[in-house]
C-alpha positions, 0 to 999 in steps of 0.5 A: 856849789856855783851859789845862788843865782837869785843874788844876781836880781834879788832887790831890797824888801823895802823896794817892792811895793806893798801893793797889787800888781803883777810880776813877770820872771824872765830868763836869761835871753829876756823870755817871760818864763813866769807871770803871777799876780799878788794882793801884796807884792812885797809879801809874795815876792820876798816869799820867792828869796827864802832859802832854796831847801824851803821852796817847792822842786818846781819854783826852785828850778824856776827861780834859778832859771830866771835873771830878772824879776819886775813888776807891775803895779795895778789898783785893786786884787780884780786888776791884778787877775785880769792882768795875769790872765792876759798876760798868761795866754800872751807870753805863754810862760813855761812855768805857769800852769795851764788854766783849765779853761783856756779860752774864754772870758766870762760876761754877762749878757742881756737879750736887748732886742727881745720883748722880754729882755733875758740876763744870763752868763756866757763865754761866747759872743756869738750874737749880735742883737745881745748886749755883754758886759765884761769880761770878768775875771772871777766867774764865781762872783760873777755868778753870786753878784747876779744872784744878788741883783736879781734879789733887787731887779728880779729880771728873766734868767730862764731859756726861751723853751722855759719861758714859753712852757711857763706862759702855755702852763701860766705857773712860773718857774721856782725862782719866781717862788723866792723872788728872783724872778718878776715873773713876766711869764705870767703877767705879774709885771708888765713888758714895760715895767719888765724892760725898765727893770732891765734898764736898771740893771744895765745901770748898774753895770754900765756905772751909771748908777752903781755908785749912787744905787750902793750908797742908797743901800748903805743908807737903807743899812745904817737906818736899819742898823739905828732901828735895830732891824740887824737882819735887815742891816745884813741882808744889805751889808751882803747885798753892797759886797756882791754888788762891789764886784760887779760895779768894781772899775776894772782899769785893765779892761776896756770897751772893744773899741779903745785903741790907745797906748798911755804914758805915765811919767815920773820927773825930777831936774836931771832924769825922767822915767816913762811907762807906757801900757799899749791897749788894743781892742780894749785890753792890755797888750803889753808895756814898756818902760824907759829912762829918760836923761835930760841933756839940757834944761828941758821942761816935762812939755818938751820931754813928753814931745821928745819922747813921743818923737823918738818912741814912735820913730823908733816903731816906724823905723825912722829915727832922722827926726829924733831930738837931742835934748834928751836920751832915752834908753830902754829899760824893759819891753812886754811885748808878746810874740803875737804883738807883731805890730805888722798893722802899719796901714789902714788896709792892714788894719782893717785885715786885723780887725776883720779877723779879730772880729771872726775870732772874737765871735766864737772865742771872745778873746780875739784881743790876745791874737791878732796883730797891733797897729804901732801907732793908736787911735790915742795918745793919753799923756798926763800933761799936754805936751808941746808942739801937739798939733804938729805931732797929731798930724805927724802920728796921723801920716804914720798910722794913715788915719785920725790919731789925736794926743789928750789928756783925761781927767776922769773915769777908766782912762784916767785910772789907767793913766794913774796906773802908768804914773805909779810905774813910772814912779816905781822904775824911777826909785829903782833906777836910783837905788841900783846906782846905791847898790853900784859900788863903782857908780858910787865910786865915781860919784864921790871921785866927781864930786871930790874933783869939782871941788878940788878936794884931796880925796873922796868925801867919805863921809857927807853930812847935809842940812836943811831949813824948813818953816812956815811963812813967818818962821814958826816951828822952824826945824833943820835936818841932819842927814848923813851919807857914808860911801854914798849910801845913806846911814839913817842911824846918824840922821840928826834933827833939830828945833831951832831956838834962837837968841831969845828961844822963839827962833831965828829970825831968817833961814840963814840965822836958823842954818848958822845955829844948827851948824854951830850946834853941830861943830861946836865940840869939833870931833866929839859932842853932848848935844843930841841935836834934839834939844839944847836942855843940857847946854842951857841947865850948864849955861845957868849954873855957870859951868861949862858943857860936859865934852865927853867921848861919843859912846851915846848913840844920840850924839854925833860921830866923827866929823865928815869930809863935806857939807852940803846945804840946800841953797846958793850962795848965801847959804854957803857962807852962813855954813862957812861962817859957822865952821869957822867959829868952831874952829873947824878948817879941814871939813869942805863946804858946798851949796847945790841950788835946786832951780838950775843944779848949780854948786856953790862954794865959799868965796867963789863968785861963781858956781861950778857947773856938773854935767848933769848926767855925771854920778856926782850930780846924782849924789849931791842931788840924792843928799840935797833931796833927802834932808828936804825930806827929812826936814819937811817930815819933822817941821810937819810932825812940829807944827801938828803937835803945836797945832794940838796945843796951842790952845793949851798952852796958856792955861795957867796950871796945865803942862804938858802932863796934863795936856796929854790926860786931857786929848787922850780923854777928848781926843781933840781941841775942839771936843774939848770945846764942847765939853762942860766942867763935869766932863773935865772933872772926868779926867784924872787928876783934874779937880773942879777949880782946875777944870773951870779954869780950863773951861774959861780959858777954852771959852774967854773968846766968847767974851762972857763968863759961863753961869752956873747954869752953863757950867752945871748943864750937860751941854753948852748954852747957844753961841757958845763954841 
């Protein structure tokens, strides 16, 4: 009776990434009600928006309590659970069910200081002369992939009271028996060699030697595959799985002692959006997401310092130093009740960390209760952002120690800061699509752009166009894009390959822009040309006839005109469209430019361009369309020029067309096997006689500068020096 209230929040399917990640649901005050992982975040969500009598009474109720979704996007299905898992006992949502064990993680840990050392799977932390690894979120395999170490380094797993009787009995245990164990107890391996062995292993899951050791063992299988030892082969292929998940970087868990928050950002002229995850202790503690407008022509060094300025004065409560040059507005905040960032001192800090310690000792998750400091040990950025020193000495008076700004390059760090970038790119197409599916933002962007352009009405209909080629001109294309009501309509989407007066192309983009606008216009409202080729034009051309004009009922063909034509480009570029225009005889269609280095609009027969602001929803518009026939052209230039690359070496064999040319790369699937073949093998494909595969094979070879002997051309394989 009151309607679904999942229509309020429920985004596009093609909006949510196919992705991992994690997803939280929120209520209408903002409370995480919900927290769920995914392998594929676009199948399990949209699972969510089926109709209501489908779903269970549970998630029923949970859906028509929530007013928000996101998501988080991580690299791989372990990410995804360990992220959950925290988030879980840091937001204690009250629709997720209660893990059964509520306490601890699982990590593996190794007796260092023993003379044997011993491995084995715990969840408490409790000594000290041992060393963990972890924690992991998957016990299971946890347990299998130890299982399939110790096939490999056959370490002692055994108690101590087990140990001792086997040395007093001198008979080892039954894992000795089936070759898990090396089997100190009883002198088969030395202290020594035992201790190296330990070393391996802790190799193994320190990464060191993990990737190294798993492509050795991918070699040993396929030399076992190729001696035809498949058992061998599999035993090995079981073995690389197991051992993938223990040497699998999980990018969501650190050492203990990593205490950093990590920016990702996503830029273009006019906006930037910035997603930040806050590590404390070694785990993912919470995140946070902004958008950022840029108020004046600031470069991605001056907005990451501006950024850092306004985030950390905001958390210490003194904005007086807050910059102008952009503004930056909240969009979500992670932070869990237990984040009271009341660690403001060094003295509170070391309070903090004392209790973590005690609680991690016997829990092994101090990390989820003790309070954060607001400012880190780091700051990992992407790019180095200016004034870095004075904003390191700036963040060090805050927090009342060392606090330096980096940029990493490679390992954990790294993956993190990947992870923050691809958020940050997520929020920022979602910021742009919510002014699409914004009927008022959407008004007020045509309105914007009708008056900067001193047009009677809202341009209703926008067509853009777009040039795009290699250096020197080759395989020049142009795109059609079409924008109805400020929403794009693919259906009209146009492209064109450019011919030119003499049918190589044109000579200059300007030339290039004038063809296509002219092939456009050319029939004012209604047109035969597909945009695709001019076929039809050039057969009526040759038969002295002039093109059919017809009523646009083909789907290929354009529609009506538009109220507005937007090209990629200044000045020059406007006065070729305007051109064009005018030699169709068009005069009611407007004409603009939006140059990309300073965003400026560019009419004809006006000496200067007409500034927006750039916050204003015309400037986004005009930037939306101008940004999408680039994508559109650069799509199909790309498409033409592999095609091209496929078969210019085909090209000029006399007696090969394009029928042929496609029976000969589907047989050899290159240019270049192609190459490699004799005439035999060309005589394989169909429809293909000797003469002409000898002819193919000479055009293929005549850069080798002889003629290939009989010999060559009979033998199963190409003489030396040949291609």
């Amino acid at each position: 009776m009151l309607g679904d209230s999942r229509d309020l929040f429920r985004p596009k399917t093609s909006d949510i990434p196919a992705q991992p990640g994690v997803y939280k649901w929120r209520d209408g005050e903002g409370r995480v009600i919900y927290v769920g992982k995914a392998k594929n975040l676009r199948n399990r969500l949209t699972n969510y928006f089926q109709p209501l009598y489908q779903l269970h009474p549970r998630t029923q109720t949970m859906v028509l309590t929530a007013r928000s979704l996101e998501w988080t996007v991580v690299g791989t299905e372990l990410e995804s659970l360990t992220l959950e898992y925290t988030w879980i006992k840091e937001f204690d949502p009250r629709f997720n069910v209660v893990f059964r064990d509520d306490k601890t993680y699982p990590y593996l840990a190794i007796s260092s200081s023993e003379r044997v050392p011993r491995v084995w799977v715990t969840r408490s932390r409790k000594r000290r002369d041992t060393r963990y690894f972890g924690p992991y979120a998957k016990v299971w395999d946890l347990r299998h992939s130890l299982d399939r170490l110790l096939k490999t380094f056959p370490v002692r797993t055994c108690s101590q009271n087990v140990y001792h009787k086997a040395e007093v009995t001198r008979r080892p245990c039954l894992l000795a028996s089936i070759g898990k164990c090396s089997a100190p107890c009883v002198g088969r391996i030395s202290a020594a060699e035992h201790r190296k062995m330990c070393e391996q292993l802790v190799g193994v899951l320190t990464g060191r030697i993990g990737k190294s050791y798993i492509a050795q063992l991918t070699r040993e299988m396929k030399e076992a595959s190729a001696e035809l030892e498949f058992e061998k082969a599999a035993r090995l292929r079981d073995q690389i799985q197991m051992l993938s998940t223990v040497v699998e970087q999980n990018a969501v868990v650190f050492d203990s002692d990593v205490d950093a928050d990590f920016f990702g950002v996503e830029s273009d002229e006019l906006e930037a959006s910035v997603h930040a995850f806050y590590v404390r202790a070694g785990s993912i503690r919470g995140e946070r997401n902004w958008s950022v407008e840029r108020v004046e022509d600031v470069t991605d060094e001056e907005l990451i310092a501006d950024l850092i300025v306004q985030v950390y004065s905001e958390t210490a409560g003194d904005t007086s130093n807050v910059p102008q040059s952009t503004v930056v507005t909240e969009q979500r905040n992670a932070i869990g009740s237990t984040q009271t960032v009341t660690a403001t001192n060094a003295l509170a800090r070391a309070q903090a960390t004392r209790e973590r310690n005690e609680r991690q000792g016997q829990t092994g998750r101090a990390d989820l209760l003790a309070p954060i400091s607001p400012v880190p040990r780091e700051v990992i950025v992407p790019i180095e952002p200016a004034r870095r020193e004075e904003l390191e000495s700036w963040l060090s008076g805050l927090r009342g120690g060392a606090v330096s700004i980096r940029v990493v390059s490679r390992g954990d760090k790294k993956q993190l800061l990947n992870r923050a970038n691809d958020n940050a790119k997520q929020s920022m197409q979602r910021s742009k699509m919510s002014r699409i599916s914004d009927m008022g933002a959407r008004t007020t962007a045509m309105n914007d752009v009708a008056k900067a352009l001193g047009l009677e009405q809202a341009p209703l209909r926008i067509e853009c166009y777009d040039i795009s080629n290699t250096v020197g001109g080759a395989f020049q294309v142009a795109s059609m894009v079409v924008f109805e009501d400020a929403i794009a309509k693919k259906s009209e989407y146009r492209r064109f390959a450019i011919r030119g007066a003499d049918g190589q192309g044109a000579l200059d983009d300007l030339s290039a822009l004038y063809e296509t606008l002219t092939r456009r216009f050319r029939h004012g409202n209604i047109a035969g040309d597909s945009g695709e080729s001019m076929d039809n034009e050039r057969r009526a051309s040759e038969q002295g006839e002039e093109p059919s004009v017809q009523q646009n009922v083909n789907r290929h063909h354009f529609a009506y005109k538009p109220n507005l034509v937007v090209v990629d480009g200044g000045k020059p570029q406007v006065m070729a469209a305007a051109k064009a225009l005018e030699d169709c005889g068009v005069d009611d269609v407007a004409v603009c430019g939006l140059a990309k280095r300073l965003e400026e609009v560019w009419v004809p027969d006006d000496d200067y361009p007409i500034i927006l602001k750039r916050q204003s929803e015309g400037m986004y518009l005009l930037q939306r369309v101008r940004d999408e026939s680039h994508r559109f052209a650069i799509t199909y230039h790309r498409q033409t020029r592999r095609k091209g690359a496929l078969r210019s070496a085909l090209d000029d064999i006399p007696g090969v067309g394009e029928a042929y040319q496609k029976r000969l790369l589907n047989h050899f699937g290159s240019v270049r096997a192609m190459r490699e073949a004799n005439v035999e093998d060309f005589e394989q494909v169909k429809g293909v006689g000797k003469a002409k595969a000898e002819a193919i094979y000479q055009a293929l070879h005549a850069h080798d500068g002889q003629r290939p002997t009989e010999d060559a051309v009979s033998s199963n394989s190409p003489k030396d020096g040949m291609d």
